[in-house]
N, C-alpha and C positions, 0 to 999 in steps of 0.2 A: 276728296275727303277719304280718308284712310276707314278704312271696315273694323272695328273693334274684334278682336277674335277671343271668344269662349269656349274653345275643346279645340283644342291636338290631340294629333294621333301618333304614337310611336311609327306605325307604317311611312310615314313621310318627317322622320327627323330633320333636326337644323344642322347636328352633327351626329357622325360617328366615327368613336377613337377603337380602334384594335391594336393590342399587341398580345403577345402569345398567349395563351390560354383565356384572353378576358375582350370581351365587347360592350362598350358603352353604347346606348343610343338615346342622341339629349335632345329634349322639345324644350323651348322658350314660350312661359304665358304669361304677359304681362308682367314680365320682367325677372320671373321666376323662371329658373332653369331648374328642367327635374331627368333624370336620366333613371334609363329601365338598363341595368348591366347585371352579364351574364357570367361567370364564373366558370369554366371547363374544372372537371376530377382533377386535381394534381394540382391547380392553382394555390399559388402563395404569393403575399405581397413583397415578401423579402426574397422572391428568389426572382419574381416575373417585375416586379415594380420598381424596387428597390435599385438598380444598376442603372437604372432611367432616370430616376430623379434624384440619384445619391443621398438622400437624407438615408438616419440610421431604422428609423419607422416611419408609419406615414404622419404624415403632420395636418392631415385635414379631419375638419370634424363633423362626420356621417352624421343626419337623421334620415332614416327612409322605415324602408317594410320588406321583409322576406315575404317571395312569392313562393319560392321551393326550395328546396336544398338544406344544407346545414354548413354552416361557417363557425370557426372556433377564431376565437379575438386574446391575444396576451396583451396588456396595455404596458405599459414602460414600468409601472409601479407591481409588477406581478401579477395582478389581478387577469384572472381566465373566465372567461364564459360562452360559453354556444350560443349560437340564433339559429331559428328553425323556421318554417311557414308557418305564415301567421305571426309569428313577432313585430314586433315596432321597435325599431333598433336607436339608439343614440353612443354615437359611440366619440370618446373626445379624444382629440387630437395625442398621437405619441404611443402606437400601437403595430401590434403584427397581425394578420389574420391567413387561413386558409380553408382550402375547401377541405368537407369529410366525407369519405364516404365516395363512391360509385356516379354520383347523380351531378350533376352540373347544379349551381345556386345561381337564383335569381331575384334582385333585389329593385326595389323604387326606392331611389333618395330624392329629397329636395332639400337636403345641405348637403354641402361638398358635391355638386355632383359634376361642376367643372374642374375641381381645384387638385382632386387627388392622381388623378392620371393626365399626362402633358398630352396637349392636340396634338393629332397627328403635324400639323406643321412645325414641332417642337420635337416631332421623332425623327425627322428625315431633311435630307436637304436637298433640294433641286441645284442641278447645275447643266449646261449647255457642255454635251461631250460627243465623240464619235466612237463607236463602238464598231468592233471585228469579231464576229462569229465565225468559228472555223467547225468543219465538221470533216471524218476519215470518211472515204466514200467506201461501202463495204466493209467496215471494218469488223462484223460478226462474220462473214464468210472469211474475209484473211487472216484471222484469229483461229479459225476453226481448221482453215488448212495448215499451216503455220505448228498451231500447239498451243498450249496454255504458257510454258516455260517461255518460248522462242518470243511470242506476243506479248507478254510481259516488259522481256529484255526491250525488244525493240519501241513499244510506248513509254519506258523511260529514255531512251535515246531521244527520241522525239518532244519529250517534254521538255529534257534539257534545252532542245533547239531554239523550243517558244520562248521557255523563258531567257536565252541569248538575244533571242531576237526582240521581245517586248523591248528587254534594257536596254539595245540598240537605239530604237524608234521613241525610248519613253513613252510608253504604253503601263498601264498596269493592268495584271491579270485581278478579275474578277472574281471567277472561278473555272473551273476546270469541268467540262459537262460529259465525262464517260467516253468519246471520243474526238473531243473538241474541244476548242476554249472562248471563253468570253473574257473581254478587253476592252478597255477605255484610251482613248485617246484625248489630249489637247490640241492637237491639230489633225484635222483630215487630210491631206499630203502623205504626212507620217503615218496614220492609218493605212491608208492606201498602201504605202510601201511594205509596210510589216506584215501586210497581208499577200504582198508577192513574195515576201520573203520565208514567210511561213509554207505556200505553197511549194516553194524554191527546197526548201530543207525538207518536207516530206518528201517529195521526189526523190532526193538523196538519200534518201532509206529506203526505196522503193513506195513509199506511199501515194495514194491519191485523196486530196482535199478539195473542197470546194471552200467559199465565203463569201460574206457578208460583209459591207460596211455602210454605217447609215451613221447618222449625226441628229439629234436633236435631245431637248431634254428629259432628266433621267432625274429620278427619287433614289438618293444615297443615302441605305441603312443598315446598320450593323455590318458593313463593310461588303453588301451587296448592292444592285441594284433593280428597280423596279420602274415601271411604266410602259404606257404607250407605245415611245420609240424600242423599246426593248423588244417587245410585241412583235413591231414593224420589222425590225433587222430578221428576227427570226422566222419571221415567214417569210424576208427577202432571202435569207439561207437556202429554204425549204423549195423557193423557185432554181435555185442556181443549178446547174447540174455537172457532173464530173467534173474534176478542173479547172471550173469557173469561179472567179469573184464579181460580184455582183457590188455594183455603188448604186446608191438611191441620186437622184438628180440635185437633191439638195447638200451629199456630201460631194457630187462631181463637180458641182457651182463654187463650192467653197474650194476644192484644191485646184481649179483652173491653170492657177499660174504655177504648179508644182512639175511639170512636163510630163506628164501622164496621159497616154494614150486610151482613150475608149473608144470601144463599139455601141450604140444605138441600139439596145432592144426593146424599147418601146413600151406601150403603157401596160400593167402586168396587174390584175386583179389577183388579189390574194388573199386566201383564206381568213375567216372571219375579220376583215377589215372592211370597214366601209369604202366607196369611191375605191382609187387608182395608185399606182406609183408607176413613175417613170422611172425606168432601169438601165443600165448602163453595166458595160463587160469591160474587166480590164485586159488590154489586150496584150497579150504577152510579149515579152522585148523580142 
């Protein structure tokens, strides 16, 4: 027999949705959903909201309570007003609002308080990918001997390389991390390769690189990604050392049949990760 419940606590939400400057966090009681959200300085729904759910205002209709802060409301019909702590807000559907002021606002609704921001599962998309971290080994001391002008020239030479080489392997660049790059793959083989290839092309400008490749899945937003395995790769980086690429056991399993040599470095604890990874070196032609 199921336990009737009478108090939630925000401390142990059902959900919470984040995107830039704003945090929901929603309890469910007795079928009533009520969310306590926070508002950051600079927040506006048409600059933070708006690009996520396309409508031209928001289309859901607020009642709750200002705990802090000050928000100013334009509704589609012109009409403007503030709320401030202590108010009791109702505000109907076809509106703009933002924060004023220095102080973060913070509000209780229990209308709208799932409908006007999309769950996180509506921001992001999971997909099964292999990813390649590459990093310059030294690259603030060979900068420094080098020059600023010289170090310049030669990390665009080297960019052009990766991005040659991505479009070889059908890889896409992620982003570009200050001496490194992040990268997706559809096949771990191809990973693999473009991660000898990358080495291969730093060498040929005199560079030294080490990397990464791991395969599992990734939170796809706004044209980055997040998770777990992204975690994982980059603390599997963080183990490699000079010269080395480093595969997790789970992308060496997947490109088996791709004729790729490794070496056996065994089970590698790594920073703030739970348990183990078995590692693997790719061993050079």
């Amino acid at each position: 027999m199921l336990t009737e419940r009478h108090v939630r606590s925000f401390s142990a939400p059902d959900d919470v949705i984040e995107i830039e400057s704003v945090r929901s966090e929603i309890v469910s009681l007795k079928g009533i959903a009520v969310a306590r959200t926070t508002y950051q300085p600079g927040w506006r729904w048409s600059t933070h909201v708006r690009p996520v759910v396309g409508t031209e205002s928001c289309q859901t209709h607020h009642v709750g309570y200002v705990l802090k802060g000050k928000v100013h409301v334009v509704l589609d019909d012109g009409t403007e007003f503030d709320m401030s702590a202590g108010d009791v807000l109702d505000i109907r559907p076809g509106h703009d609002a933002w924060v004023l002021g220095d102080e973060p606002a913070e509000t209780i609704e229990w209308m709208g308080a799932r409908s006007w921001i999309p769950s996180r599962g509506a921001l992001t998309e999971r997909v099964l990918a292999t990813l390649v971290f590459t990093d310059i080994v030294d690259s603030t001391g060979t900068a420094r001997r080098m020059g600023a002008h010289a170090w310049g020239e030669l990390i665009i030479a080297y960019e052009q390389r990766v991005r040659d080489s991505l479009a070889r392997f059908r890889g896409r660049e992620v982003k570009q991390t200050g001496d490194g790059v992040l990268a997706t793959f559809d096949g771990a083989g191809r990973a693999i390769r473009c991660a000898v290839a990358l080495r291969e092309a730093a060498g040929d400008l005199g560079l030294t690189t080490r990397a990464a490749v791991h395969t599992g899945e990734v939170e796809v937003a706004d044209g980055d990604i997040h998770g777990l395995t992204v975690h994982e790769a980059a603390r599997i980086l963080a183990a490699a050392r000079s010269g080395e690429i480093f595969v997790s056991a789970t992308t060496r399993e997947l490109a088996r049949d791709a004729g790729l040599d490794f070496e056996d470095r065994g089970e590698h604890h790594l920073r703030g990760l739970e348990g183990s990874l078995h590692l693997y070196a790719v061993r050079e032609a």
